[in-house]
C-alpha positions in Angstrom: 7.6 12.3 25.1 7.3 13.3 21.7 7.5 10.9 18.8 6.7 10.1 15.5 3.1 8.3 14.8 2.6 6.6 11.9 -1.2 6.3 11.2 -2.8 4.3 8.9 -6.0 5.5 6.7 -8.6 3.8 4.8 -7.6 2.6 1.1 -11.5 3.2 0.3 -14.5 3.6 3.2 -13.7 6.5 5.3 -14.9 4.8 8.2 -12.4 1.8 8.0 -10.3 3.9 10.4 -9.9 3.4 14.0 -10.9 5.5 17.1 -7.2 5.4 18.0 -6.2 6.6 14.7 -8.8 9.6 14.8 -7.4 10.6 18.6 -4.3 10.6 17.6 -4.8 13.2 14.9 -6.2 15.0 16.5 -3.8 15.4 19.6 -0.9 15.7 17.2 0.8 19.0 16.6 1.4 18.2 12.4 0.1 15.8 10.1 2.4 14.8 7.2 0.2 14.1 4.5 1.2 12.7 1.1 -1.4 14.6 -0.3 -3.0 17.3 1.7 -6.1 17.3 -0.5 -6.8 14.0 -0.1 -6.3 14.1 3.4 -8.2 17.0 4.1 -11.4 14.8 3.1 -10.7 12.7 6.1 -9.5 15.2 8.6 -12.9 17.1 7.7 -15.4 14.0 7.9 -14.0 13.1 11.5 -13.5 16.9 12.6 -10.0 16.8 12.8 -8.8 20.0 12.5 -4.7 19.7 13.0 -2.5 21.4 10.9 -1.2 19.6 7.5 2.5 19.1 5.9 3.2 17.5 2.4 5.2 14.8 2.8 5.5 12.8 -0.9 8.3 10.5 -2.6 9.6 13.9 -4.3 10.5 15.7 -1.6 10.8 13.1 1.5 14.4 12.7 0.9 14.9 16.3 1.4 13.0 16.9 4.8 13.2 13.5 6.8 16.4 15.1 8.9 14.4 18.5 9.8 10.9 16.4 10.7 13.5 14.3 13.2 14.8 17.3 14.5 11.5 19.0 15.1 10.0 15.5 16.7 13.3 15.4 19.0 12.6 19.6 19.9 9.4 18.1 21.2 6.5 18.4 18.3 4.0 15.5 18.1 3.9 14.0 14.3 1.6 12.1 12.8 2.7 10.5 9.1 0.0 9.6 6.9 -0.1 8.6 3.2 -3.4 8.9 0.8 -4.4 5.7 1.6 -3.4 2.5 3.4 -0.2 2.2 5.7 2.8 4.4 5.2 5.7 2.9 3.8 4.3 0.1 2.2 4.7 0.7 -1.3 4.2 4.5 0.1 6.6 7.3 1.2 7.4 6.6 4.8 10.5 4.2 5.1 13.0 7.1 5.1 11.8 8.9 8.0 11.4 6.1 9.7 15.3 5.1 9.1 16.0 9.1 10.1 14.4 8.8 13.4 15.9 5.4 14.4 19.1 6.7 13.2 18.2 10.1 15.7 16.9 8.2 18.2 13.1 9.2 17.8 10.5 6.8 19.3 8.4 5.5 16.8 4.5 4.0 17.0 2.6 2.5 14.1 -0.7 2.0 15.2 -2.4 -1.2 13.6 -4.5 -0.4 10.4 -5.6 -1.1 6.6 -3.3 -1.6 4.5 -4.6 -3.0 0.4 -2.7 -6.3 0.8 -4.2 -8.1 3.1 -8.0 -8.1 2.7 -6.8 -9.1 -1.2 -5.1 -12.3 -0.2 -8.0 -13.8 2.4 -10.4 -12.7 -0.6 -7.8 -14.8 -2.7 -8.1 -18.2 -1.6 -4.9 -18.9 -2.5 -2.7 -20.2 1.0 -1.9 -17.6 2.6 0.5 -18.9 5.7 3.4 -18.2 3.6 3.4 -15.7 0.9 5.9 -12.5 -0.3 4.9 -9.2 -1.3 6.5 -7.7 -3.8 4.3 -4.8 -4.4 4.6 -2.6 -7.9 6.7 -4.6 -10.2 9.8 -2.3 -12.5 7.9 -0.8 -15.0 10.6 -1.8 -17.4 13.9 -2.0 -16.5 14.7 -5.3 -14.3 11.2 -6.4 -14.8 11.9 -9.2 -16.7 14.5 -10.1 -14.4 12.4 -10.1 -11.8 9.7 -12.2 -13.0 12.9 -15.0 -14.1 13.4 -15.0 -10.2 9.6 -15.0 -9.0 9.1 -17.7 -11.6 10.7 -20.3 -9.1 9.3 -18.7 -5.5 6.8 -21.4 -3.8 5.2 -19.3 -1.8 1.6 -17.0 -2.5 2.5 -13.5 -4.3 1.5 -10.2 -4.1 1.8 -7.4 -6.6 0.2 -4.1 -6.8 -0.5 -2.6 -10.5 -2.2 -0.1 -12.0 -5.6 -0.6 -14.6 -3.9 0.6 -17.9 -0.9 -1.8 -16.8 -3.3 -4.8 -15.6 -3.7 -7.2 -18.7 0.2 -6.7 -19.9 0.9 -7.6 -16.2 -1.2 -10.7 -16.4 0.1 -11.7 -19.9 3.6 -11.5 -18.7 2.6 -13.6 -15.5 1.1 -16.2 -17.8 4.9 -15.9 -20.0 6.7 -16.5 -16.7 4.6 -18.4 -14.2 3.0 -20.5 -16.8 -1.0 -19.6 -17.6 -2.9 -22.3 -15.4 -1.1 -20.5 -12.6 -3.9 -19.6 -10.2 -4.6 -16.2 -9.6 -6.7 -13.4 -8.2 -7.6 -9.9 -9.3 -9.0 -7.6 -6.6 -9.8 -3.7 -7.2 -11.5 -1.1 -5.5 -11.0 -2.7 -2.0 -13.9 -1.4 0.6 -15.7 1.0 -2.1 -19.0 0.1 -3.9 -17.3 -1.2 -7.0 -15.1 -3.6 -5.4 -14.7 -6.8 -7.2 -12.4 -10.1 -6.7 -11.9 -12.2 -9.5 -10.5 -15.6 -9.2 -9.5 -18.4 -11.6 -5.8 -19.6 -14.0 -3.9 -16.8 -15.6 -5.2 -17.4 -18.9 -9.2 -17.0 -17.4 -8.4 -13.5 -15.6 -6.4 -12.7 -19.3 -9.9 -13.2 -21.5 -11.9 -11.3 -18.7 -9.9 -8.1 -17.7 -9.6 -8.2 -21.7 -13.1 -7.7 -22.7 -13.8 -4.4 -19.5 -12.3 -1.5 -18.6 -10.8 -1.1 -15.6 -10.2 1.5 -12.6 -9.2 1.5 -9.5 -6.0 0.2 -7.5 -5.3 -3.4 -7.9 -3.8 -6.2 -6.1 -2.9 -9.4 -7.6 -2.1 -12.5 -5.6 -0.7 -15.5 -7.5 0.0 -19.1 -6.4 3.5 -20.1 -5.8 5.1 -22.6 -7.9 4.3 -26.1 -6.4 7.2 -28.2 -5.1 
């Protein structure tokens, strides 16, 4: 039976990918790729030589019904995003609501995703914690942060370099600034760094350097 695969990739070190994840592209009739470039770096290192879609946040609202259609007509998908798993804080969630709604059978195999390897590096408890992801950029933000301000459990927020240090200033605003906290960046690649300490400590360092890289920033819940 034909059915949508949702695949996971690696957020940095191409071989952070598993051998069902490589079979599967390569049994697959069409890869949906939220970049094909980028995609097109794995496909080649691993041989992979199925045929490529893009699949992005600007245009996945428009295609989701005619990708269900297609898997339901019998052809073998495979969703991937540039890096990570698909649909968390990546385009994916509306095709997956499409083929539930059609009645598509759906697999996500098991795979990296930025999160997780940032909150064991962490140190901070992670048997109960909430992901928010990327933060509003402005609207809500605020709002948002008045909410968070209370939650007890571990966070998680995704955010990019030339946002970082506002981020962290308006976490120390909010959350207080001997909040603990960690900074990780460049997950898997051969710049990847974890920086751990209060609020105010990542503040002075991420202050004084510049940046690159995606980020992930856990912070401790408010104590009880």
């Amino acid at each position: 039976m034909s059915k949508l695969y949702i695949v996971p990739t690696p957020i940095g070190n191409l071989e952070d990918i598993t051998i069902r994840a490589i079979n599967v592209l390569k049994e697959v009739d069409l890869i949906l790729a939220e970049d094909t470039r980028n995609t097109g770096v794995l496909l080649k290192r691993y041989e992979i030589e199925t045929r490529m879609q893009s699949h992005h946040l600007f245009n996945e609202h428009k295609t989701v019904t005619s990708v269900a259609e297609r898997i339901k007509s019998g052809t073998k998908i495979a969703l991937v995003s540039d890096a990570g798993t698909p649909a968390i804080s990546d385009p994916g969630f509306l095709l997956v609501r499409e083929c539930i709604l059609q009645e598509v059978e759906i697999e996500c195999l098991p795979g990296a995703t930025a999160f997780v390897p940032a909150l064991v590096n962490s140190g901070l408890p992670a048997d109960h914690f909430c992901f928010e992801g990327f933060l509003p950029v402005k609207k809500g933000k605020q709002t948002k942060l008045k909410q968070l301000a209370e939650e007890s459990r571990t966070m998680i927020f995704y955010e990019s370099p030339h946002r970082l240090v506002k981020t962290l200033t308006q976490f120390g605003e909010y959350f207080g600034l001997q909040r603990k906290a960690s900074v990780s960046r460049e997950l898997t690649k051969i710049y990847e760094e974890t920086k751990r300490g209060t609020i105010e400590e990542l503040i002075a360092y991420f202050g004084l350097k510049q940046v690159k890289g995606e980020i992930v920033i856990i912070v401790e819940g408010k104590e009880d």
